[in-house]
C-alpha positions as CSV (number, residue, x, y, z in Angstrom):
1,X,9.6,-22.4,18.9
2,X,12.6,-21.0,20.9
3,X,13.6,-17.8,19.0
4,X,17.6,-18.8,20.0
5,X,16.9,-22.2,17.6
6,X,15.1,-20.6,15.1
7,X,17.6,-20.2,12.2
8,X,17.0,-19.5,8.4
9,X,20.5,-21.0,6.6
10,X,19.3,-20.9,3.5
11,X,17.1,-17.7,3.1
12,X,20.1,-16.2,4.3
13,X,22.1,-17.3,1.7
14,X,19.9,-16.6,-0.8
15,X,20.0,-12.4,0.8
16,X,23.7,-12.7,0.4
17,X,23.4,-13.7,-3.3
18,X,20.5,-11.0,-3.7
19,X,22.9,-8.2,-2.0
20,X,25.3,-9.1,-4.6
21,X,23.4,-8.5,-7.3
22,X,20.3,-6.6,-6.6
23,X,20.7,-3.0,-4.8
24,X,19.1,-3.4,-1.6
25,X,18.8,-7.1,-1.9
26,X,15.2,-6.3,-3.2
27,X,13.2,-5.0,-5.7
28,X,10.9,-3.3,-3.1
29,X,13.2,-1.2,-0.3
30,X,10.0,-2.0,2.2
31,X,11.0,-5.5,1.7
32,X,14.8,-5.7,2.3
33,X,15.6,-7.5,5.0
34,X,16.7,-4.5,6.9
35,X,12.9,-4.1,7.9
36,X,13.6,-8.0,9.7
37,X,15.3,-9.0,12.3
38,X,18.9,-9.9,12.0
39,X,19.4,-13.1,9.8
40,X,15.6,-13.8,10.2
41,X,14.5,-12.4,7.0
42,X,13.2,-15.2,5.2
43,X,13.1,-15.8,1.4
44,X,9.6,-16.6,-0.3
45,X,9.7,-20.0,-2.1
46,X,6.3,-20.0,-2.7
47,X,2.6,-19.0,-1.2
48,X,-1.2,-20.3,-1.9
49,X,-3.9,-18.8,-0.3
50,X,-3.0,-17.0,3.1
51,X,-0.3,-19.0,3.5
52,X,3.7,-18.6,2.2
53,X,6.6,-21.2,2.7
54,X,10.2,-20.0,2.8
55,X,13.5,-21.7,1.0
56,X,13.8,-23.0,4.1
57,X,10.7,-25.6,4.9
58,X,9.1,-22.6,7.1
59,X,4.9,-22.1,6.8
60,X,3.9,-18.7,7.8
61,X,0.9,-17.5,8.2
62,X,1.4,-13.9,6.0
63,X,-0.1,-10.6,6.8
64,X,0.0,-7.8,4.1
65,X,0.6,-10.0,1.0
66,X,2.9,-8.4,-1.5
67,X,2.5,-5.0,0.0
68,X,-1.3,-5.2,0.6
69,X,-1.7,-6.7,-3.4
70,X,-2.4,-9.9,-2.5
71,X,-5.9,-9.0,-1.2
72,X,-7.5,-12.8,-2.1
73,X,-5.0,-14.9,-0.9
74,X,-2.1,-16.2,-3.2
75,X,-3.1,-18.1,-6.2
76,X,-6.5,-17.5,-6.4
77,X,-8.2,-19.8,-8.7
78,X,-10.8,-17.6,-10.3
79,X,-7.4,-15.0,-11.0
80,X,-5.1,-17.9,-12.0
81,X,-7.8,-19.5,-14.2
82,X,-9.0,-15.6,-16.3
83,X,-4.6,-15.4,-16.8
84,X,-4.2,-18.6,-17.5
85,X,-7.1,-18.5,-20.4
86,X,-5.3,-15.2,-22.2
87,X,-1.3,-16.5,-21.8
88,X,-2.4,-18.8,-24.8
89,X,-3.7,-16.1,-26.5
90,X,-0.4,-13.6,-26.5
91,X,0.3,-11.1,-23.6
92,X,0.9,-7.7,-25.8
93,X,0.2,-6.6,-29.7
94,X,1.4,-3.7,-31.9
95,X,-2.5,-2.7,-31.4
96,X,-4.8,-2.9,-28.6
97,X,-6.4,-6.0,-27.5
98,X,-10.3,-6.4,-27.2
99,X,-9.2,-7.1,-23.5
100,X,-8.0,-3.4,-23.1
101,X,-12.0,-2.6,-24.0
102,X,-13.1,-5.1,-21.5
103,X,-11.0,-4.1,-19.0
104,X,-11.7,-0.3,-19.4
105,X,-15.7,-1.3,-19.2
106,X,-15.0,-2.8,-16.6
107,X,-13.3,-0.8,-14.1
108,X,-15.3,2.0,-14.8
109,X,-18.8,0.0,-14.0
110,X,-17.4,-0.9,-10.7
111,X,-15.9,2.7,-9.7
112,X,-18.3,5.1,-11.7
113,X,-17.9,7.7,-10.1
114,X,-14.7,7.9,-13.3
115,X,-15.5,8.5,-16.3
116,X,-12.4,7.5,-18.3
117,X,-9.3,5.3,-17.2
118,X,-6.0,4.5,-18.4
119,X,-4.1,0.9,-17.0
120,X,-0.2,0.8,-16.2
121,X,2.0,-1.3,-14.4
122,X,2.6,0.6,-11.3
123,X,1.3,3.2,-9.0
124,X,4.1,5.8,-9.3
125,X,3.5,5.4,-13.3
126,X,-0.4,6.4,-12.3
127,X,0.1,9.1,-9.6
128,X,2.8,10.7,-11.7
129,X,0.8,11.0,-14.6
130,X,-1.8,12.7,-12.5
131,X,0.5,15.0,-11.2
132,X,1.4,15.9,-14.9
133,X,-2.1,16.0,-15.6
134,X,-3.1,18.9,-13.4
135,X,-0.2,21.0,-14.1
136,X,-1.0,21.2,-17.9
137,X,-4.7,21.7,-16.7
138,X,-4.1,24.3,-14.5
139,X,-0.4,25.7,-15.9
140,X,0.5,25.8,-12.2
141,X,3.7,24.3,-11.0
142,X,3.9,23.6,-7.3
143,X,2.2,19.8,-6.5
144,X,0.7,19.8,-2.4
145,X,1.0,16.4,-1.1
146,X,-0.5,15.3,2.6
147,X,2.8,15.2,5.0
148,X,1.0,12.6,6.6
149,X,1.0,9.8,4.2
150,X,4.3,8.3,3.6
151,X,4.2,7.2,0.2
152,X,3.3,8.7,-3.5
153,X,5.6,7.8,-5.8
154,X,9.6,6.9,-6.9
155,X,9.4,10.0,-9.3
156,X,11.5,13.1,-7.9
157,X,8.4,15.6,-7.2
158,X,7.7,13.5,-4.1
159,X,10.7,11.6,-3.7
160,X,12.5,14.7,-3.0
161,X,10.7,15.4,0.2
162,X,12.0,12.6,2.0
163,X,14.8,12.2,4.3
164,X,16.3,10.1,0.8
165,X,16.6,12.9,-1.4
166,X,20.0,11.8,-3.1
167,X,20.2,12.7,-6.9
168,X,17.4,15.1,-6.5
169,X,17.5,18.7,-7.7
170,X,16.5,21.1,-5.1
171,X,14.3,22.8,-7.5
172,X,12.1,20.2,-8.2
173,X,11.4,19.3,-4.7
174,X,10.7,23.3,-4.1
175,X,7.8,22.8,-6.0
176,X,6.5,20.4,-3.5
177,X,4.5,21.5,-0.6
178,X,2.8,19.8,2.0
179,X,-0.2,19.8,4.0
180,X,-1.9,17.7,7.1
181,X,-4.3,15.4,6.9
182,X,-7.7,16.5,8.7
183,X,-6.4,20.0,8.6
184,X,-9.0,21.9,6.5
185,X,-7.9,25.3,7.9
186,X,-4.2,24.6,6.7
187,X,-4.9,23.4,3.4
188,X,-6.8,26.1,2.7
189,X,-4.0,28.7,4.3
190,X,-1.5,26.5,1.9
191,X,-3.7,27.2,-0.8
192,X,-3.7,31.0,-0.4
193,X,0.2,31.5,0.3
194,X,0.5,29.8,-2.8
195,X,-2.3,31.2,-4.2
196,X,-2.7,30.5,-7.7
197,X,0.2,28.2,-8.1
198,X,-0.2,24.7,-6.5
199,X,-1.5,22.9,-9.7
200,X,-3.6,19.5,-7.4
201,X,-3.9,18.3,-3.9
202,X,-3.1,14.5,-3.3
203,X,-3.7,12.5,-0.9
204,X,-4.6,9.5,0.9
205,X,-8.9,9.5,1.2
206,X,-7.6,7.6,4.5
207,X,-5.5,5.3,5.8
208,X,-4.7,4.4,9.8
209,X,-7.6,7.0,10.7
210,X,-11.2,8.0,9.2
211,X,-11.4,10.9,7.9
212,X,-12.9,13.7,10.2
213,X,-17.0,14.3,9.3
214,X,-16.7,17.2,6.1
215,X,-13.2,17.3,5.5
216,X,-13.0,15.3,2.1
217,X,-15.9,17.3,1.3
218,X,-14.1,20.2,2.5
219,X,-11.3,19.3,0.5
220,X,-13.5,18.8,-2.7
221,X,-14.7,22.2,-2.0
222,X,-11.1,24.2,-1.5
223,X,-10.0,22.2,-4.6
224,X,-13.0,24.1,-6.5
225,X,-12.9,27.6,-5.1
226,X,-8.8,27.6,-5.6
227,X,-9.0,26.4,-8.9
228,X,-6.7,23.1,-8.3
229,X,-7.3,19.3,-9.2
230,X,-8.2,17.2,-6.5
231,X,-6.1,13.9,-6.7
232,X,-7.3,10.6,-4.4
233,X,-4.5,8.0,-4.3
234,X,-6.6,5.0,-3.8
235,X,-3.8,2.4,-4.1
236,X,-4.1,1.0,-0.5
237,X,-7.9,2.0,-0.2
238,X,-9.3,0.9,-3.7
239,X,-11.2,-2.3,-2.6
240,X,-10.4,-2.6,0.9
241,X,-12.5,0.2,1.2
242,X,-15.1,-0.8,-1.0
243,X,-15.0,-2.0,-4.6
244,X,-15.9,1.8,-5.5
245,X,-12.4,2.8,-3.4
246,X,-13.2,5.4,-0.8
247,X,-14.6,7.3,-3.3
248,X,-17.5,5.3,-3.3
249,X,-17.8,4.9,0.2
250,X,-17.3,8.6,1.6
251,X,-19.7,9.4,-1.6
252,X,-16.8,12.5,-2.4
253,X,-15.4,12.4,-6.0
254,X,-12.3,13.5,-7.2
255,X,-11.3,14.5,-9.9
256,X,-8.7,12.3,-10.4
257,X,-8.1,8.8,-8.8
258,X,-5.4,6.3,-8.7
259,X,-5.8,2.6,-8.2
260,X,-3.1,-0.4,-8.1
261,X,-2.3,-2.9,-5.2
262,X,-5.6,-4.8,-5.1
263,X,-6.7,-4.4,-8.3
264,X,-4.5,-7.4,-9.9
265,X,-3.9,-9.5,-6.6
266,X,-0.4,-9.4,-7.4
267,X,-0.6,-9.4,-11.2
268,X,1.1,-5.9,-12.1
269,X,-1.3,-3.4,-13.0
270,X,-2.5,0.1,-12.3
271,X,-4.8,2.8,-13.4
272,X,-5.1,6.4,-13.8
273,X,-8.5,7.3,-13.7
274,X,-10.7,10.4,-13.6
275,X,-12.8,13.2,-14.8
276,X,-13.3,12.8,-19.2
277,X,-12.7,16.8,-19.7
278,X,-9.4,15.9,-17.6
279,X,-8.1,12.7,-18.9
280,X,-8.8,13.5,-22.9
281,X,-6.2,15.9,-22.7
282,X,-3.9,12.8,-22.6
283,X,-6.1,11.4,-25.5
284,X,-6.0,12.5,-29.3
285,X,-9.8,14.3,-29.5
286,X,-9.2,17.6,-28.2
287,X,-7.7,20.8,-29.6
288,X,-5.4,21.6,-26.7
289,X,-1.7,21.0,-26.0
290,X,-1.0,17.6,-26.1
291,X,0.1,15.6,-22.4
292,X,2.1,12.8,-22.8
293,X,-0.2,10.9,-20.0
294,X,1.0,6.9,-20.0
295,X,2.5,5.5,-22.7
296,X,4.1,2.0,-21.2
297,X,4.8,-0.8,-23.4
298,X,3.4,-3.4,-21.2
299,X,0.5,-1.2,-19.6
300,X,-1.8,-3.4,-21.4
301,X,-0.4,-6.6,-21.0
302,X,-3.3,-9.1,-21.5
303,X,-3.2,-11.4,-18.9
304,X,-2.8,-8.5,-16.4
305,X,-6.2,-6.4,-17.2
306,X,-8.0,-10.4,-16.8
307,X,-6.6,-10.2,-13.4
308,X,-7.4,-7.0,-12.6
309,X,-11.1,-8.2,-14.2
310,X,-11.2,-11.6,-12.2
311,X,-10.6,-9.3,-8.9
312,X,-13.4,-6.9,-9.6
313,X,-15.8,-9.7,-10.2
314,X,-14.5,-12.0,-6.8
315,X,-15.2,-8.6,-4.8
316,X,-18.2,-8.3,-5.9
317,X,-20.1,-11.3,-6.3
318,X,-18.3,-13.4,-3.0
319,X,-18.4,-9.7,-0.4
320,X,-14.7,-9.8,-0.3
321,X,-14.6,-6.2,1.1
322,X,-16.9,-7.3,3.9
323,X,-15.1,-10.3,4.5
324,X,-11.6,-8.4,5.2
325,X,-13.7,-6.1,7.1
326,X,-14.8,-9.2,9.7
327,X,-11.5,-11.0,9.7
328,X,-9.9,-7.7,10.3
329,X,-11.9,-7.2,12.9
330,X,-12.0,-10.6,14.8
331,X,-7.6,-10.1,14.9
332,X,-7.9,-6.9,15.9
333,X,-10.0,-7.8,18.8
334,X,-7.8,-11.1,19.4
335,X,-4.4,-8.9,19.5
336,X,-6.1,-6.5,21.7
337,X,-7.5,-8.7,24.3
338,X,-4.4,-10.6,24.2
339,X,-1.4,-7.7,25.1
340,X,-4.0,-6.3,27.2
341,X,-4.0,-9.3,29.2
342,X,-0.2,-9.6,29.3
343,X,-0.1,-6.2,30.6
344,X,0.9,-4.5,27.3
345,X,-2.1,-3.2,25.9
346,X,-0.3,-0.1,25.8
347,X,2.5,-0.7,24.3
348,X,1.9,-3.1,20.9
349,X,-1.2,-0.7,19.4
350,X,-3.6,-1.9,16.5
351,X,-4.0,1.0,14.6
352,X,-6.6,1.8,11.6
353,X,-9.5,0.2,9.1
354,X,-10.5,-3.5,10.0
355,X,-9.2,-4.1,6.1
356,X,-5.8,-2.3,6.7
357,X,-4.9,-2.8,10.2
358,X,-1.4,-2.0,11.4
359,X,0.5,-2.1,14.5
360,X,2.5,0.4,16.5
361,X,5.5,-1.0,18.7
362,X,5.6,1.9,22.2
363,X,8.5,1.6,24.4
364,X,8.3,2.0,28.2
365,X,7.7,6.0,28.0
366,X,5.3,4.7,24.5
367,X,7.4,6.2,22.5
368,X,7.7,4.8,18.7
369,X,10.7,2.0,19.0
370,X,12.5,0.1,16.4
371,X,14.2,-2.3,19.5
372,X,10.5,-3.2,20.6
373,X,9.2,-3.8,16.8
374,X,12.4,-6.2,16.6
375,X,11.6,-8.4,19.8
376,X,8.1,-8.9,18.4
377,X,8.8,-9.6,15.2
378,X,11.7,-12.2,16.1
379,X,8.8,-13.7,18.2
380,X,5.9,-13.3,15.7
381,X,8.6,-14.8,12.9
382,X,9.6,-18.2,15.0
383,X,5.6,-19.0,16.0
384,X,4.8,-18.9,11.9
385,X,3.7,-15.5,11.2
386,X,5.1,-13.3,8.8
387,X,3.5,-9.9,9.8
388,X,5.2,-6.5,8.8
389,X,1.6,-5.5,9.5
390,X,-1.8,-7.2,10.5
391,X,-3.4,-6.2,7.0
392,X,-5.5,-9.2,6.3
393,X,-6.4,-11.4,3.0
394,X,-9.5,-12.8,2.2
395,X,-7.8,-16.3,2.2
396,X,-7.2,-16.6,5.8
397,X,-10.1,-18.4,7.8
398,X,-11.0,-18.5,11.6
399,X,-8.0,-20.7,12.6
400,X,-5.3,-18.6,10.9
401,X,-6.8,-16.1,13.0
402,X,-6.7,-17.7,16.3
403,X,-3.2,-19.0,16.0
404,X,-1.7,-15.7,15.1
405,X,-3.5,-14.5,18.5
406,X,-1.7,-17.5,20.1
407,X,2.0,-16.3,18.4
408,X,1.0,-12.5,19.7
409,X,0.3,-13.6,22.9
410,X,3.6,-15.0,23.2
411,X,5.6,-12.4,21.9
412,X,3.7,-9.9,24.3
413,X,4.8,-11.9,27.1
414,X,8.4,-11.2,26.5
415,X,7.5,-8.1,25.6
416,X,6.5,-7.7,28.9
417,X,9.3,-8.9,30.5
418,X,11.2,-6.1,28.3
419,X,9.5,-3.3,29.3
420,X,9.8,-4.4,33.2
421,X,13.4,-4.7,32.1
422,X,13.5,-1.4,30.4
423,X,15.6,-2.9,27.9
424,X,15.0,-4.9,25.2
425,X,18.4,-5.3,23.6
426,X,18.5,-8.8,25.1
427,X,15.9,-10.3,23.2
428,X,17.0,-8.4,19.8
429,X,20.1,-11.1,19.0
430,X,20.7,-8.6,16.1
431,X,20.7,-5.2,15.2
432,X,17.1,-3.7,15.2
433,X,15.4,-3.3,12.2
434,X,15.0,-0.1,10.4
435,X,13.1,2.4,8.3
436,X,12.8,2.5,5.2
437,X,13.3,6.4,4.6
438,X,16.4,7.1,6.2
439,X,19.7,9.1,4.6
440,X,22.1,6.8,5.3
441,X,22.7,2.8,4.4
C-alpha cells in the first residue's frame, strides 16, 4: 500500500478523545502515539493470536505484544480457558484464596533457584519492594542501578534519574547511582567510593547483548564481598530467556528477582521473589523490624495467578522458549538478508536475543535517527506490521514471518533512496516520532 493513501480516520479520532481525557493519550507513555508516525498511530480494537485489528478494519501483523507480555499470542486458549474457569468463582476475598497457594507452588517449581515469592500487579510494585527490601537488610541508603538499561520503575528512586525528573526531590535521586553494564571494574570502584552505603545492585541479567563470560558471576561475587543485595530485574528476560529467567540459564542466583511481562500474557501480574532469610522480613515469622513489602488489594486477584499458572505450564510442556528462540531467529535472518540486499544492511540493525530482538534506525553517518525510525515505520505500518520492535510471540507461524520480510524489504528500499538523498524529511509526512524520556512535551 502507498504510504500517501494509507490513512487511519478513526484511530485518530479515537487519540483525540484519549488526549482529552487520558494524560498522554495512554496508560503506557511507550505507547502514546508520539512513538508513531504522524496520524498513523492506530487504535487496537481487538487481537487473537499474533495478529491485532485496529478501529479502523486494519490487520497487522504485531511485534512486541503489549510491551513484550503477550509472549503466546493474544487470547491464548489454554490462558483464556484457566481465567475463564476462576471468574465464576470470585476474583478477590477478605482472605487468601487456595489459588494464591497454587500459584506460589507454582512459580517457585519452575524458577527454584527462589525460595519464597510474593505476586502483584506490576513490575515497578515488585522492583520497588526490592529496593525497600535491601535497604532495611542492609540499613544502607543509596540504590546502584545499571545506566545501561532504560527502565526500573515509575517510583522516584529511579525515576529521578531520567531526563523526566519533574516532581522529584533532588535528594532522593542523590541516593541513586549508577553503574555499566559489563563493567566489573566500575562496579566494583562504585562499590568502594560508596563503600558501605549502596544498599543492592540492579540490573538487567541482559537484554540487547549477552552478558560478557564471568561478569554476572562477578557481580554475584562484589555483591558478597561489599555486603549489598544483588537484585536481577527479570521482567523482559523471565521466560524469554528460559522458564527459570536468566537466572536459570546463566546458572547465577540472585538474591532477589523480579518477574512480570510474560508471566500473565497480558493478564496483570507480577512477583517479587527471592532469598527466604530476605523476603521473611516482609512476612510476620521473624523478630526484626517489620518491612512493609507488598500489600496491594488486587495482587492476588484470582484469575490473574491462573494466568500466570496457564503460562508456566504452555512454556513448559509446548518449548515455548525455544520456539521464540527459532522464529526470532528465522526474522532476524530475513531482515538481515533483506536491507543488506537493498544496500542498507548498515543502517536498519537487528540488535539482541532471538526472543527479544530489536532494531536500530542509523542515519547516513549511522548515527541513532528518529527521521529514519519514522520513514520505516510509516512503511512497516501501511504493509500490515505493527513493529515498535521485532520481539516475537509464539503465535506467529512461518508466513507471518515471511511477509513481514516482504514489508521490510520495502521499507528498506525507500530507505535507500533516503539515505542517497541524505534526507529523509520527504518520506516523514509528519513530525518524527520521539522518545519517550525527554524533558519537554
Amino acid at each position: 500500500m502507498d504510504t500517501d493513501q494509507f490513512r487511519l480516520p478513526r484511530s485518530r479520532k479515537a487519540n483525540e478523545r484519549l488526549h482529552a481525557m487520558v494524560p498522554g493519550g495512554a496508560h503506557t507513555y511507550a505507547k502514546g502515539d508520539d512513538q508513531y508516525p504522524e496520524n498513523l498511530a492506530p487504535v487496537i480494537s481487538h487481537g487473537r493470536g499474533a495478529h491485532v485489528w485496529d478501529v479502523d478494519g486494519n490487520r497487522y501483523i504485531e511485534y512486541g505484544s503489549g510491551l513484550r507480555s503477550v509472549s503466546l499470542g493474544h487470547a491464548h486458549p489454554r490462558v483464556i480457558e484457566a481465567v475463564r474457569r476462576e471468574l465464576g468463582r470470585g476474583s478477590n476475598f477478605v482472605r487468601p484464596s487456595i489459588v494464591e497457594v497454587e500459584a506460589a507452588e507454582r512459580f517457585l517449581a519452575t524458577v527454584p533457584t527462589a525460595e519464597m515469592v510474593k505476586f502483584a500487579k506490576n513490575g515497578s510494585d515488585a522492583t520497588t519492594a526490592a529496593v525497600r527490601l535491601a535497604r532495611a537488610a542492609t540499613g544502607r541508603p543509596r540504590v546502584a542501578v545499571c545506566a545501561d538499561h532504560p527502565f526500573f520503575s515509575v517510583d522516584d528512586w529511579f525515576i529521578g534519574t531520567t531526563p523526566m525528573p519533574a516532581g522529584v526531590p533532588a535528594a532522593t535521586t542523590d541516593l541513586t547511582v549508577a553503574f555499566p553494564y559489563g563493567d566489573l571494574a566500575a562496579a566494583d570502584e562504585l562499590l568502594t567510593r560508596y563503600r558501605d552505603e549502596v544498599a543492592c545492585l540492579i540490573l538487567e541479567p541482559a537484554t540487547h547483548t549477552e552478558p560478557p563470560p564471568g561478569y554476572l558471576e562477578g557481580l554475584r561475587e562484589l555483591a558478597d564481598r561489599h555486603g549489598c543485595v544483588l537484585v536481577f530485574d527479570e521482567m523482559i528476560t523471565g521466560f524469554r530467556w528460559s522458564e527459570a529467567g536468566a537466572q536459570g540459564l546463566y546458572g547465577v542466583v540472585p538474591d532477589l528477582s523480579t518477574f512480570g511481562k510474560a508471566l500473565g500474557n497480558g493478564f496483570a501480574v507480577s512477583a517479587l521473589a527471592g532469598r527466604r532469610d530476605l523476603m521473611e522480613r516482609g512476612g510476620l515469622r521473624h523478630s526484626g523490624d517489620r518491612v512493609f513489602l507488598l500489600s496491594t488489594t488486587h495482587g492476588a486477584e484470582t484469575h490473574s495467578l491462573a494466568a500466570a499458572m496457564a503460562v508456566q505450564t504452555t512454556y513448559v510442556e509446548e518449548g515455548v522458549t525455544a520456539r521464540l528462540h527459532a522464529l526470532g531467529e528465522r526474522l532476524a535472518a530475513g531482515v538481515r538478508d533483506a536491507a543488506a540486499g537493498l544496500g542498507v544492511g548498515e543502517h536498519l540493525v537487528v540488535r539482541g536475543r532471538a526472543s527479544n530482538l530489536v532494531f536500530a534506525t542509523l542515519d547516513e553517518n549511522r548515527r541513532p535517527s528518529q527521521e529514519y525510525r519514522t520513514l520505516f515505520l510509516r512503511r512497516l505500518l501501511a504493509g500490515g506490521v505493527l513493529a515498535p520492535s521485532f520481539v516475537v510471540s509464539s503465535a506467529l507461524d512461518d508466513a507471518d514471518i515471511d511477509r513481514t520480510v516482504e514489508v521490510v524489504a520495502q521499507a528498506c528500499a525507500v530507505y535507500r533512496k533516503a539515505l542517497d538523498a541524505a534526507d529523509p524529511t520527504p518520506w516523514l509526512a509528519g513530525r518524527p516520532v520521539k522518545p519517550v524520556f525527554r524533558r519537554l512535551a
